[in-house]
Backbone of each chain as ProteinMPNN parsed JSONL, in Angstrom:
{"seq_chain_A": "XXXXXXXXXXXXXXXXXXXXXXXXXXXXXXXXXXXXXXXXXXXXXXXXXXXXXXXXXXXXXXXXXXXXXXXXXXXXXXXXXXXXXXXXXXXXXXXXXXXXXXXX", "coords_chain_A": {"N_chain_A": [[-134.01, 11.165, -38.161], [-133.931, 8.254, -35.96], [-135.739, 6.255, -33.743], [-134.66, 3.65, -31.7], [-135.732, 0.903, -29.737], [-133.749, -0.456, -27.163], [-134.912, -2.487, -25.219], [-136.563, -3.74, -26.42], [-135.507, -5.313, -28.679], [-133.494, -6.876, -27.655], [-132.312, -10.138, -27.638], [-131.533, -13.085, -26.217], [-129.685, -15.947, -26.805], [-129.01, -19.989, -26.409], [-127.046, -20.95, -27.048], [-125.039, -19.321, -28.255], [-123.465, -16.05, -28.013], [-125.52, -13.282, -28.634], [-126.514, -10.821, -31.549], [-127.086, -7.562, -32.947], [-127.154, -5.178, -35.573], [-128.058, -2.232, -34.633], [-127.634, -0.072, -35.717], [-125.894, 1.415, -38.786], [-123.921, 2.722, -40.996], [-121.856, 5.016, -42.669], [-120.355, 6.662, -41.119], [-120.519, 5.474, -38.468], [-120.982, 2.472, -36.758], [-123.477, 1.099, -34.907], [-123.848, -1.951, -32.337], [-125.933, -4.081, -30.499], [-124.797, -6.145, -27.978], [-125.908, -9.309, -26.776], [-125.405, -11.741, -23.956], [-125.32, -14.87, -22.651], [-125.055, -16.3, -19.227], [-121.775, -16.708, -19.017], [-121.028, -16.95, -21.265], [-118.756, -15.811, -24.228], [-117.725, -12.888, -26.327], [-115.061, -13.592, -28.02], [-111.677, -12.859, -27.902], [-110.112, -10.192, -30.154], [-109.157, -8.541, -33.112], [-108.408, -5.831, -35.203], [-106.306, -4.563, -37.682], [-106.529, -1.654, -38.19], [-107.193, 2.012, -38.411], [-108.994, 2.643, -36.407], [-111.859, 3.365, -33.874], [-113.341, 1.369, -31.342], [-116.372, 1.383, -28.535], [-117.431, 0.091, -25.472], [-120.199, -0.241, -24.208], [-121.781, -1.172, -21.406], [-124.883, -1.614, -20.987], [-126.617, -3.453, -18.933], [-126.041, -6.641, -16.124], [-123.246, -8.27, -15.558], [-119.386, -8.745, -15.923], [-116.338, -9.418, -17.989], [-114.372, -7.281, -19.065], [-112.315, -8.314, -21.636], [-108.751, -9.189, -23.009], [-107.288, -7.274, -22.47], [-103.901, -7.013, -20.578], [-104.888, -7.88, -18.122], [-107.752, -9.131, -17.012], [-111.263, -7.109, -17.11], [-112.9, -5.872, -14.819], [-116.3, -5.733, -15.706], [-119.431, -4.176, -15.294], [-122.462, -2.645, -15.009], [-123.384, 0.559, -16.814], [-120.22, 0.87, -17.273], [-117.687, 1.321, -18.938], [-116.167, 0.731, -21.922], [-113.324, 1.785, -23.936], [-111.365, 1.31, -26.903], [-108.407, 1.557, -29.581], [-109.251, -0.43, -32.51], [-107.644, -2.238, -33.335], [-106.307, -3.127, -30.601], [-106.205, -5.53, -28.875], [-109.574, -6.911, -27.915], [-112.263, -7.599, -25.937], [-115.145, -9.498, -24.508], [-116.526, -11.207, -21.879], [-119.187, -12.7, -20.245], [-120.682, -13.159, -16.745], [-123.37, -12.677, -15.746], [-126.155, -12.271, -17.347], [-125.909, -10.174, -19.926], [-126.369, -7.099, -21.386], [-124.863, -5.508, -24.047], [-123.867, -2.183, -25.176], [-122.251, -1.746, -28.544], [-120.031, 0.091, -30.294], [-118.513, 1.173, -33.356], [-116.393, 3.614, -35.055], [-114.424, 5.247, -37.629], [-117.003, 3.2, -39.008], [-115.411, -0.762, -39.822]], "CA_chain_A": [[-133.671, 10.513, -36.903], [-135.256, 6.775, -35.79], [-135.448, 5.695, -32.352], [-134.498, 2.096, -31.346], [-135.834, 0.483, -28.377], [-132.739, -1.471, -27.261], [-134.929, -3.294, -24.637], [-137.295, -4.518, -27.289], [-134.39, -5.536, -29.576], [-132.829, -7.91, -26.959], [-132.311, -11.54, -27.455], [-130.536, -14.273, -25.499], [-129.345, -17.821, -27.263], [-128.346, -20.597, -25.267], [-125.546, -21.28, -28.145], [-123.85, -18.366, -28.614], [-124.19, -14.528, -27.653], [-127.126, -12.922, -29.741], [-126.143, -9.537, -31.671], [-128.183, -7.011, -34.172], [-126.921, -4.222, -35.935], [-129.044, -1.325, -34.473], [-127.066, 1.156, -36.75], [-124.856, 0.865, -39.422], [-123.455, 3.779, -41.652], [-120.533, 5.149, -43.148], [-119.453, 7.396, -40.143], [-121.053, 4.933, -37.203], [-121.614, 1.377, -36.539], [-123.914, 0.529, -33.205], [-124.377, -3.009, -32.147], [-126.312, -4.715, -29.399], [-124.75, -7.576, -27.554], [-126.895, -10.038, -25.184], [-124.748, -12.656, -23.64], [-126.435, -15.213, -21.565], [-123.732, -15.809, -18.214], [-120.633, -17.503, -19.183], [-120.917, -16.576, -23.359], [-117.759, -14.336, -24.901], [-117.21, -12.254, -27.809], [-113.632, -13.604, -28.208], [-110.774, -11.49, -28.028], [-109.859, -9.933, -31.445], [-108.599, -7.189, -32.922], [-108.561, -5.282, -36.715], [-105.385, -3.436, -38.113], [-107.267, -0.479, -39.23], [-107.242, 3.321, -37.148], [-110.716, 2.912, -35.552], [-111.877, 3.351, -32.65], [-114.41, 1.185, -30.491], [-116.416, 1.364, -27.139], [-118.225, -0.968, -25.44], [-120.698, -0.035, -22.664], [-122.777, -1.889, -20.479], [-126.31, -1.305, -20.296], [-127.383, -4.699, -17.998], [-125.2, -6.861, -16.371], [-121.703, -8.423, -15.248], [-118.619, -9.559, -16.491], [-115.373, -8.922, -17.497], [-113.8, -6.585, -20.691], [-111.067, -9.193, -22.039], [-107.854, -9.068, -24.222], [-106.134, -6.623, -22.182], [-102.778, -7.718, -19.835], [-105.787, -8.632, -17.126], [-109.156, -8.901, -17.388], [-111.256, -5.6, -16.545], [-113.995, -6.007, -14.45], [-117.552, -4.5, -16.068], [-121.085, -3.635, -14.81], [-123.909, -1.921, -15.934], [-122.228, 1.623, -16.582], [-118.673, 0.554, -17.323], [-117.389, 2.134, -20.595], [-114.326, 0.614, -22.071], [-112.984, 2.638, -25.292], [-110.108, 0.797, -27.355], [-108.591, 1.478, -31.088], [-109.74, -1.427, -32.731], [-106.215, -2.732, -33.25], [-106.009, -3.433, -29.788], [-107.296, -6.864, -28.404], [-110.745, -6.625, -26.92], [-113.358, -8.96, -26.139], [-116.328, -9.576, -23.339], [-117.478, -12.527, -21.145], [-120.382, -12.623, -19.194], [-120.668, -13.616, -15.57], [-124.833, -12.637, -15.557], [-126.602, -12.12, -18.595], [-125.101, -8.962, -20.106], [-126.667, -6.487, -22.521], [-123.789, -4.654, -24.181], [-123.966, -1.628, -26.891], [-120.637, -1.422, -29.343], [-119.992, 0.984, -31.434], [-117.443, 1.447, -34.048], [-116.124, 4.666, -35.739], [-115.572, 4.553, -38.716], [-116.87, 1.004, -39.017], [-114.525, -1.387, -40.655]], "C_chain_A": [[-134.488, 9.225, -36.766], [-134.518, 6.577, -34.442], [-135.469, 3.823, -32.484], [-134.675, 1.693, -29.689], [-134.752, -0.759, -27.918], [-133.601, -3.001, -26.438], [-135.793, -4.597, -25.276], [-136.597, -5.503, -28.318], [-133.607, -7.13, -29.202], [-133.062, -9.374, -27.477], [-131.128, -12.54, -26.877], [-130.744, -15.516, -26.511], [-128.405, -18.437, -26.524], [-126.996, -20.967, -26.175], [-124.832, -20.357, -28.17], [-124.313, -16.695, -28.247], [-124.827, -13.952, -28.775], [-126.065, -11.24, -30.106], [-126.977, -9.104, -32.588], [-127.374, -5.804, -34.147], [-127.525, -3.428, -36.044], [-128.682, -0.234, -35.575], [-126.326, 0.882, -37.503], [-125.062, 2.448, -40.966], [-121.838, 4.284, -42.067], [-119.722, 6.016, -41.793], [-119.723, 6.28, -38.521], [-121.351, 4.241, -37.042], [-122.107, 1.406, -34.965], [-124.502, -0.752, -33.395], [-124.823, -3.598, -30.54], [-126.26, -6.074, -29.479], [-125.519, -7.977, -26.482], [-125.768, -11.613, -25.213], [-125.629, -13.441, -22.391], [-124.579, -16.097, -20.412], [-122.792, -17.227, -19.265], [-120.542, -17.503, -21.182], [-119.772, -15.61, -23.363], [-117.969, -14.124, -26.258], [-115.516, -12.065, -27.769], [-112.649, -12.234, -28.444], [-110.385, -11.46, -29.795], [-109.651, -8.822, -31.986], [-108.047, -6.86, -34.456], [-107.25, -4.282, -36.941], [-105.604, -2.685, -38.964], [-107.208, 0.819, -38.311], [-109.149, 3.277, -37.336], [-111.138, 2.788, -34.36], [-113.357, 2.302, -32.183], [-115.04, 1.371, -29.555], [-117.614, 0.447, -26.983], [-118.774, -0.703, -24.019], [-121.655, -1.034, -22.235], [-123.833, -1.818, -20.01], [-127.059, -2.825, -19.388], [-126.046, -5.489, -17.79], [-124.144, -6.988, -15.545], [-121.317, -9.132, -15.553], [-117.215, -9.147, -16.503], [-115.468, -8.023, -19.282], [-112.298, -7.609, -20.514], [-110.156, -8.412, -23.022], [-106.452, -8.127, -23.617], [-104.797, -7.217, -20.874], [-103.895, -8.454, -18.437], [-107.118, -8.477, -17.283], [-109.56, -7.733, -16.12], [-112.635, -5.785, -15.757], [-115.244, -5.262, -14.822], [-118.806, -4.927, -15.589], [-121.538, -2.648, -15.628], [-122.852, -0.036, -15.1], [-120.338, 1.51, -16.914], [-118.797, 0.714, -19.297], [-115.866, 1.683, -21.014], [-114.37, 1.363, -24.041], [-111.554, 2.263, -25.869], [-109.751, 1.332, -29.169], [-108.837, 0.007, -31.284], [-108.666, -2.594, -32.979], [-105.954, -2.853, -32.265], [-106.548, -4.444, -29.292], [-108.129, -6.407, -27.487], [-111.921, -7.794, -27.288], [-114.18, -8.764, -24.851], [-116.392, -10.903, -22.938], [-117.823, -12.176, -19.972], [-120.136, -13.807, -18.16], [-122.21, -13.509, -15.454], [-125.082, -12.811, -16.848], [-125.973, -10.723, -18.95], [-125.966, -8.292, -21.363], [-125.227, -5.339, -22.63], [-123.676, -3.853, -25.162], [-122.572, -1.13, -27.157], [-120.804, -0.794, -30.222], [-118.776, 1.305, -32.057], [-117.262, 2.496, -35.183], [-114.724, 4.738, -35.938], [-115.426, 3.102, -38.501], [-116.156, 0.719, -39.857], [-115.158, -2.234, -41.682]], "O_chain_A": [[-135.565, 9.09, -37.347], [-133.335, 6.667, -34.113], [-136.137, 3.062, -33.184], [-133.99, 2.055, -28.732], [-134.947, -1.909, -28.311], [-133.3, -4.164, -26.706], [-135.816, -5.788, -24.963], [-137.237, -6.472, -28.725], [-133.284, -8.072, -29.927], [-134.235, -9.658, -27.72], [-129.954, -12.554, -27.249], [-131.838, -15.928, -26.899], [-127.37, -17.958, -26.061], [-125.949, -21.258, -25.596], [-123.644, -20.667, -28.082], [-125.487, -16.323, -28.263], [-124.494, -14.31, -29.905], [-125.259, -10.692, -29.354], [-127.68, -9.932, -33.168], [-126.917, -5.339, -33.102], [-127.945, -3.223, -37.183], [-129.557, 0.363, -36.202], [-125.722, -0.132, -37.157], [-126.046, 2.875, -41.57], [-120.823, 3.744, -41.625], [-118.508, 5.891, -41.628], [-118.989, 6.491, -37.556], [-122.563, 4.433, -36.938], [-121.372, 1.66, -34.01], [-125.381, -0.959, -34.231], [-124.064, -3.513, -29.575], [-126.848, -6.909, -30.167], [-125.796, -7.304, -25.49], [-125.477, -12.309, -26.185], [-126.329, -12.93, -21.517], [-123.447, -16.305, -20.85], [-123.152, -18.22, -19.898], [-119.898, -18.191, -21.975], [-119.782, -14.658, -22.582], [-118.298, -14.929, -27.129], [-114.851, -11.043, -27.595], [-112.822, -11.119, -28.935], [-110.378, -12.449, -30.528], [-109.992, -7.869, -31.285], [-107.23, -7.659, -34.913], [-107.248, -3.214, -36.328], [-105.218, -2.7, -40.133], [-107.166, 0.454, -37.136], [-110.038, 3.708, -38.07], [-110.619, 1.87, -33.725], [-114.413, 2.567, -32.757], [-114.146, 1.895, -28.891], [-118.46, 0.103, -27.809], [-118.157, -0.847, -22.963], [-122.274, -1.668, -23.09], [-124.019, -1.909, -18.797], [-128.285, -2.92, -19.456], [-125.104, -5.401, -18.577], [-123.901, -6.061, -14.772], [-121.888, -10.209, -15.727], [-116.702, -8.639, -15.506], [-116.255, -8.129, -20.223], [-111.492, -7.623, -19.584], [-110.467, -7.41, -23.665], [-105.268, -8.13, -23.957], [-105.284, -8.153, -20.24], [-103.56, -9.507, -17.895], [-107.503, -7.43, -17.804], [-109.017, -7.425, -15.059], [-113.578, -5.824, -16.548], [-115.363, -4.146, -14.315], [-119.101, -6.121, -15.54], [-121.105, -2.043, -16.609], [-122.267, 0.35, -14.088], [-119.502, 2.35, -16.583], [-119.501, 0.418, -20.263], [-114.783, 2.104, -20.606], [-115.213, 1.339, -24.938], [-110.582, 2.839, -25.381], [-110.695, 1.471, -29.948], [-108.663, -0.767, -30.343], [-108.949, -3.777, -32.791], [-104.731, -2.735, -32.346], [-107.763, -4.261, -29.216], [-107.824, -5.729, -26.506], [-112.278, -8.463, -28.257], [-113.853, -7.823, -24.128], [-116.292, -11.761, -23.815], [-117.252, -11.633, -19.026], [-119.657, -14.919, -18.383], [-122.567, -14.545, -14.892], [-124.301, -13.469, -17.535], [-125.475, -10.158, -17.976], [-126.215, -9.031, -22.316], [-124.728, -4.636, -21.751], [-123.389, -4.397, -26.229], [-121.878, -0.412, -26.438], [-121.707, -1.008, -31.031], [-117.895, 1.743, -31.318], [-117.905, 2.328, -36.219], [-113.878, 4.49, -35.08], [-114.583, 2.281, -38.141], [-115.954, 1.521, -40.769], [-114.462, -2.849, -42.49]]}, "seq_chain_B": "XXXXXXXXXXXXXXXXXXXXXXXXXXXXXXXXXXXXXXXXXXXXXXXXXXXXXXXXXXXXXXXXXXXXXXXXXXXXXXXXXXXXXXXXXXXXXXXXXXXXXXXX", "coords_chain_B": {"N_chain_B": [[-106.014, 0.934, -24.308], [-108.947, 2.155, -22.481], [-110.938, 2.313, -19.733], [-113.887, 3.599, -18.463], [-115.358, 4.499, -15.674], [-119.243, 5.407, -15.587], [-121.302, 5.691, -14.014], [-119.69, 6.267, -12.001], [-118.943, 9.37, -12.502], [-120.515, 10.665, -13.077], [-122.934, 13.354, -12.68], [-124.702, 15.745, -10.967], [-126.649, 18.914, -11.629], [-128.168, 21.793, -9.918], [-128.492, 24.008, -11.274], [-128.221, 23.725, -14.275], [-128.134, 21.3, -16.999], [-125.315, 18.628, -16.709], [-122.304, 18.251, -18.229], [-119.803, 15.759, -18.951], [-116.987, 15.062, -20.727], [-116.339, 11.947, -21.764], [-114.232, 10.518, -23.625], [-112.333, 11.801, -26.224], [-111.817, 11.86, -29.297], [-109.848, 11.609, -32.992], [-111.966, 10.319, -34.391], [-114.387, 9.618, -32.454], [-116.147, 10.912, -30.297], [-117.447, 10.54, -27.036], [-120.091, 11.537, -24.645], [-120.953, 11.729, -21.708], [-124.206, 12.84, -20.255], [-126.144, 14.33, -17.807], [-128.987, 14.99, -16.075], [-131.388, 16.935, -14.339], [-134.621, 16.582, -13.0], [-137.461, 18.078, -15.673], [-134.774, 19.443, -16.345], [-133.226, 20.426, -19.624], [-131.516, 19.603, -22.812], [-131.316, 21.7, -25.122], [-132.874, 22.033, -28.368], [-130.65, 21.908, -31.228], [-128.743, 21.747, -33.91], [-125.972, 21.223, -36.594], [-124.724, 21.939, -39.229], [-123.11, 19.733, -40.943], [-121.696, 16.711, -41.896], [-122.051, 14.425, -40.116], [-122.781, 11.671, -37.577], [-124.821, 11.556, -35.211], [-125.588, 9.961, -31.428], [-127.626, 9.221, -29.362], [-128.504, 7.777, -26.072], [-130.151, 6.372, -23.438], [-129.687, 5.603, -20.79], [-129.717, 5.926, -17.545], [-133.075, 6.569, -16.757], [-136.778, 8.885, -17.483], [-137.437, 10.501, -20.505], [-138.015, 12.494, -23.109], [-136.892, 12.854, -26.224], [-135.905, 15.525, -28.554], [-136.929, 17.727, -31.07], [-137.808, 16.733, -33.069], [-140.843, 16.155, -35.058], [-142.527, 15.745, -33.454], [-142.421, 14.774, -29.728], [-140.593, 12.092, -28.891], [-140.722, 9.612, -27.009], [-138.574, 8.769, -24.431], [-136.573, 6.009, -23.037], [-134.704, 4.384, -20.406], [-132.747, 2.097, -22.251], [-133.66, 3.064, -24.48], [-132.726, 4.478, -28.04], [-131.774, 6.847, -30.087], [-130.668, 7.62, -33.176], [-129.139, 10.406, -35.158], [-128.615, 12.219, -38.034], [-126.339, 14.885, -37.486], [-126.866, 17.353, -38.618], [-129.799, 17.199, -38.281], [-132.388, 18.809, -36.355], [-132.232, 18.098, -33.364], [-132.541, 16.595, -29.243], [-132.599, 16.797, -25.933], [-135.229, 16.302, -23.453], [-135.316, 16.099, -19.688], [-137.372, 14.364, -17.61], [-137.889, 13.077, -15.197], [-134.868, 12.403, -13.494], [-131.863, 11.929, -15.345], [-129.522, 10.042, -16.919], [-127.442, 10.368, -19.998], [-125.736, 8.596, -22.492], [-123.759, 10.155, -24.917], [-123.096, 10.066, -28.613], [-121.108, 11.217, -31.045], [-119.835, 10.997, -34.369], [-117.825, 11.768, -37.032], [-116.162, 13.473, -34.408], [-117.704, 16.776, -34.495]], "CA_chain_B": [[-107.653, 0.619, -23.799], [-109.238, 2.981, -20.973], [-112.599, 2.343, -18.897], [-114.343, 4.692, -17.26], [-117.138, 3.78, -14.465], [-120.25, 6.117, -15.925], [-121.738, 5.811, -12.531], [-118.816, 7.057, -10.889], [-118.741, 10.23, -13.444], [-122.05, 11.123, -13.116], [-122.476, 14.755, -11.471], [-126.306, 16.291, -11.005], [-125.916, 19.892, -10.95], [-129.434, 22.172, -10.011], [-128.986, 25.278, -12.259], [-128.241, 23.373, -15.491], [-127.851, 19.739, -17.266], [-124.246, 18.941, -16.451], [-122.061, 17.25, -19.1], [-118.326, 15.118, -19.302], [-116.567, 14.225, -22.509], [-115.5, 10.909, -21.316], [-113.936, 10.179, -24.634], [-112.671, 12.54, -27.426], [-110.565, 11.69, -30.132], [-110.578, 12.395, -34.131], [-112.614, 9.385, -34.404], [-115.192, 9.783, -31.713], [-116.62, 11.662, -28.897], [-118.598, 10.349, -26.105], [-120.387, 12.101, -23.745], [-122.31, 11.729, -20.887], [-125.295, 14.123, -20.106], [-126.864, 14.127, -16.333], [-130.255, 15.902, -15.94], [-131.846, 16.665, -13.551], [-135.998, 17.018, -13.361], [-137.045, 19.181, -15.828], [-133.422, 19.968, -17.33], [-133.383, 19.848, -21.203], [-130.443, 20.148, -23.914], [-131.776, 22.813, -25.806], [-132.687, 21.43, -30.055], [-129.718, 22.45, -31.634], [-128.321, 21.429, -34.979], [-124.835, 21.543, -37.086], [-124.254, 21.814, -41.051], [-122.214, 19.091, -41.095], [-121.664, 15.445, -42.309], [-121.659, 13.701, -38.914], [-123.725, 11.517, -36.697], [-124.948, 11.27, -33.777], [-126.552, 8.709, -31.32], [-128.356, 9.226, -27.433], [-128.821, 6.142, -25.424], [-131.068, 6.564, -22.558], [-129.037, 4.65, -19.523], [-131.524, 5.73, -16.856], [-134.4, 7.817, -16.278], [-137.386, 8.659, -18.496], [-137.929, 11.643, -20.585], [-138.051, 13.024, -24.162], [-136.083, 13.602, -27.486], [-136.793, 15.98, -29.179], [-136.43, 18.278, -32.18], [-138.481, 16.346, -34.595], [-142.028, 16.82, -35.674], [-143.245, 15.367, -32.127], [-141.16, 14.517, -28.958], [-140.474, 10.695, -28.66], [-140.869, 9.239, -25.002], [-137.33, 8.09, -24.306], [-136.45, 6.011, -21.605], [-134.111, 3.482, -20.706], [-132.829, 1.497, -23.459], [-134.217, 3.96, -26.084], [-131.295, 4.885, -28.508], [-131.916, 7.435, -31.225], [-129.369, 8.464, -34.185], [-129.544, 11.167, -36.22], [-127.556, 13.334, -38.346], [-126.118, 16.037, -36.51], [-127.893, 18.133, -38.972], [-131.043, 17.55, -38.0], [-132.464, 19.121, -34.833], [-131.99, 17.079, -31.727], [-132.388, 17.392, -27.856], [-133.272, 15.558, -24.64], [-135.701, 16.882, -22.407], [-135.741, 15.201, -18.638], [-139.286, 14.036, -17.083], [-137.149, 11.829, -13.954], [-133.148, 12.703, -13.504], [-131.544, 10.865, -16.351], [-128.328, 9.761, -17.419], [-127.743, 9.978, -21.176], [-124.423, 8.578, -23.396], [-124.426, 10.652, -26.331], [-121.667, 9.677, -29.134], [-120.422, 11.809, -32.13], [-118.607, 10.265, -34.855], [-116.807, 11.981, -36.682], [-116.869, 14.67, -33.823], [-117.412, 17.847, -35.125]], "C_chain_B": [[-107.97, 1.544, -22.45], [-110.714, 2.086, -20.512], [-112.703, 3.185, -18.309], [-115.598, 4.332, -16.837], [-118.157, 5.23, -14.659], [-120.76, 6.517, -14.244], [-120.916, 6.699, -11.535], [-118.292, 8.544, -11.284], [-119.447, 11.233, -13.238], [-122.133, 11.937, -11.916], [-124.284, 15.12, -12.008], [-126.019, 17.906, -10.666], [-127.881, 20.528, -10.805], [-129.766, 23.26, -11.243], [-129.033, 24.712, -14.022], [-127.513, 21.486, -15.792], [-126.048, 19.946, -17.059], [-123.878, 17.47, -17.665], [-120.285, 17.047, -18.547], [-117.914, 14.404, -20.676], [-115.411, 13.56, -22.029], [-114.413, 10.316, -22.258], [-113.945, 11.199, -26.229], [-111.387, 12.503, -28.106], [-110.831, 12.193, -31.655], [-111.394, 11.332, -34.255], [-114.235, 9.376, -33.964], [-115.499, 10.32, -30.657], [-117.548, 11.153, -28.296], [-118.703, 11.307, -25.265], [-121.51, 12.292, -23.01], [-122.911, 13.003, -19.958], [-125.874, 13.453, -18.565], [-128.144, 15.605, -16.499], [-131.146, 15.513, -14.615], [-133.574, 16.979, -14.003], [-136.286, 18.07, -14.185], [-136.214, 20.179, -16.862], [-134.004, 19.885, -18.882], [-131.728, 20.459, -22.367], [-130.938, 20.629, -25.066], [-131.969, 22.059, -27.435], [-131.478, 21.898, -30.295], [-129.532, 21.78, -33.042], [-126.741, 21.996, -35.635], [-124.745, 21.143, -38.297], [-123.197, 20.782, -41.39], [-122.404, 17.987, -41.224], [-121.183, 14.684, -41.578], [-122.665, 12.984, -38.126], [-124.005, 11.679, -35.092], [-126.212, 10.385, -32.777], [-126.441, 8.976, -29.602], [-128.857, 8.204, -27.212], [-128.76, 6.624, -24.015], [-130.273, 5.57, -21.538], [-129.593, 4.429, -18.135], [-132.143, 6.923, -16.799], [-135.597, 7.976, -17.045], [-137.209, 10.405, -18.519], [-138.17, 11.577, -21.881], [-136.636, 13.454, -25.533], [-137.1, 14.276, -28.06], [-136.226, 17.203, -30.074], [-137.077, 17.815, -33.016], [-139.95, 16.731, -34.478], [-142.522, 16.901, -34.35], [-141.807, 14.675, -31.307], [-141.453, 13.23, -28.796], [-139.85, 10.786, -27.114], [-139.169, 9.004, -25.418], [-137.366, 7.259, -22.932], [-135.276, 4.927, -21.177], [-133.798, 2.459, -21.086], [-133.032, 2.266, -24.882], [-132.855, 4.544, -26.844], [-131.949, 5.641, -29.818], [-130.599, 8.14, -31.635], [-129.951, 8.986, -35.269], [-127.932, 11.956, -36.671], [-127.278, 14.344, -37.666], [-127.109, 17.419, -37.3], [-129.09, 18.252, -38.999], [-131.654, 17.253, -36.711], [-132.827, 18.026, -34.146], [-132.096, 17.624, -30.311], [-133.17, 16.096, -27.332], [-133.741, 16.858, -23.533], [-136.194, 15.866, -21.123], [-137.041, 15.1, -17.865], [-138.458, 13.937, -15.315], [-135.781, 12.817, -14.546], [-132.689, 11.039, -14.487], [-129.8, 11.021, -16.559], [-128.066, 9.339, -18.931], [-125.981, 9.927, -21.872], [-124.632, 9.316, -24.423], [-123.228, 10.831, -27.199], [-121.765, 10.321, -30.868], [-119.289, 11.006, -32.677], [-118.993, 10.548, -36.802], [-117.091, 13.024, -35.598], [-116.818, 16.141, -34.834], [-116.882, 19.441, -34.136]], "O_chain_B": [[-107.195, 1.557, -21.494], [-111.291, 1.274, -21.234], [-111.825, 3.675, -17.6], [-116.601, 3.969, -17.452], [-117.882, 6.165, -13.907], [-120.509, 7.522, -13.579], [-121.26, 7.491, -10.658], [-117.375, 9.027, -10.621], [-119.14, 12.425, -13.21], [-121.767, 11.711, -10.763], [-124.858, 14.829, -13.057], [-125.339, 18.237, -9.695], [-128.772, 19.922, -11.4], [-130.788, 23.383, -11.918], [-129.77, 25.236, -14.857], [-126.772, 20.779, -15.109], [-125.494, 21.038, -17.189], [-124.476, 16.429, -17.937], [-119.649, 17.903, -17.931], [-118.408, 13.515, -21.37], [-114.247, 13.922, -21.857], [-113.615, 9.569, -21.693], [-114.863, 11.37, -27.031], [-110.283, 12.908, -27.743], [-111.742, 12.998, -31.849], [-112.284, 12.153, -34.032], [-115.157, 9.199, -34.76], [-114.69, 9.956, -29.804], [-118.644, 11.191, -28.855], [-117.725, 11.999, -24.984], [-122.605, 12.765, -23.314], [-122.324, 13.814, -19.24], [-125.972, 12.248, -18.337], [-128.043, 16.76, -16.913], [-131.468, 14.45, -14.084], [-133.85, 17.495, -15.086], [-135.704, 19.118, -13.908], [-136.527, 21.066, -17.656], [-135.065, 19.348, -19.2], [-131.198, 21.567, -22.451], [-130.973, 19.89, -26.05], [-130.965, 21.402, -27.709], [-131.075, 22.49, -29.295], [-130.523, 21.09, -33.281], [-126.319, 23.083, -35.239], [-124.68, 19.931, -38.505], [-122.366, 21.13, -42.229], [-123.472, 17.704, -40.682], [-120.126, 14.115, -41.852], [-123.631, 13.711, -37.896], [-123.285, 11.896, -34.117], [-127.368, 10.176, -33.146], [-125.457, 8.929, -28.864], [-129.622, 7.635, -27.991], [-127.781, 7.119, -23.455], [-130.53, 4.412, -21.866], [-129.877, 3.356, -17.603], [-131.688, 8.067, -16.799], [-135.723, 6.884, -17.598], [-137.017, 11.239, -17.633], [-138.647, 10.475, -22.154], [-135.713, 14.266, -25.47], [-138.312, 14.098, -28.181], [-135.108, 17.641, -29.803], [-137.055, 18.489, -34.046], [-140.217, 17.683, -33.746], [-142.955, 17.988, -33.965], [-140.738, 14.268, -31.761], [-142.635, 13.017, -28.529], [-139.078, 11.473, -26.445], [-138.708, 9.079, -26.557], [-137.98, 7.633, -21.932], [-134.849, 4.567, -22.274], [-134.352, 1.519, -20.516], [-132.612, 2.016, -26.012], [-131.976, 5.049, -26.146], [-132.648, 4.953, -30.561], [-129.804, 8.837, -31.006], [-130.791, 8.543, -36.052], [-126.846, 12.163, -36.13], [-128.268, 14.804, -37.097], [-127.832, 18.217, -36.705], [-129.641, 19.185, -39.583], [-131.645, 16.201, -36.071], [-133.673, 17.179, -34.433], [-131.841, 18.802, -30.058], [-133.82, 15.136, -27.746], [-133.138, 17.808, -23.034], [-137.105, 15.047, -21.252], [-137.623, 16.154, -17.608], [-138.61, 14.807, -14.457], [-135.673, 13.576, -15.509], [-132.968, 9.842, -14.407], [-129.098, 12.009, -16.343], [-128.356, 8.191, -19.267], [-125.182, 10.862, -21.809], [-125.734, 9.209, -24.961], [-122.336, 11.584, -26.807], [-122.484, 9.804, -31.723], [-118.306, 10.518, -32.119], [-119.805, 10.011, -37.556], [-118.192, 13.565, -35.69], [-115.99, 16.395, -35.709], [-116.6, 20.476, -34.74]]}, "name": "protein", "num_of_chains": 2, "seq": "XXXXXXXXXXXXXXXXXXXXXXXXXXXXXXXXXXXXXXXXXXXXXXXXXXXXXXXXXXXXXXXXXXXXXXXXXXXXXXXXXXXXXXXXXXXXXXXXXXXXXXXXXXXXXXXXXXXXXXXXXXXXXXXXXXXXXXXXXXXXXXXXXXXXXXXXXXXXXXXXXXXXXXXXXXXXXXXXXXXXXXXXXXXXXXXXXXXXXXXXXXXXXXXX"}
């Protein structure tokens, strides 16, 4: 087992949203996003059967890609196959952990 | 694509940790754990070729199952194999994601 301190982990860039691959394995990718307000992780979307989710530990914004944007906060859990358009933009600063099973 | 508001999920029960499997497909299983003071999800373990990953959302307390119990608290994310013993014991009332993939 290894613990990861996500809050230690964090980084903001004024260029582009910051990410690190806290985990990465054959059954389980986890990544931590930091968006500083008004940054996205473009909509986009993999034709493969996998699933993602994308929760919100800090934070507001929206979950993109789908017919309207989804409003998220700290606590807000969106869960898509990965073949479905999905994306983020921040309204605060946003810490966001994604995880993909299996990773692609 | 679904969302589900964690916050708005989240049940405290007194006699025992209370859980929801916000998310269960062949892919992945989420599921969020509520504890109250106290509570603990017993070590446990499973013979099987699967992971798994607890992310501390709020409260402080303990993982534990390994040699010594690691503080946890929010932010803290530990993954382990499902085969080797795991558990969360609560200090504070906590709210914990905890994501299987593949589930078993």
């Amino acid at each position: 087992m290894k613990k990861i301190e996500l809050e230690e982990v964090a980084k903001f860039k004024k260029d582009k949203y910051w990410l690190d691959f806290v985990h990465d394995s054959y059954n389980m990718r986890l990544i931590l996003f930091c968006f500083e307000p008004g940054q996205e992780l473009p909509v986009h979307s993999h034709d493969v059967d996998s699933e993602v989710f994308l929760c919100v530990l800090e934070g507001e914004g929206s979950f993109i890609g789908g017919e309207k944007d989804i409003p998220a906060k700290r606590g807000s859990l969106l869960v898509s196959p990965v073949s479905e358009p999905h994306g983020i933009r921040a309204k605060t600063r946003m810490k966001v952990l994604v995880g993909i099973a299996p990773p692609i």
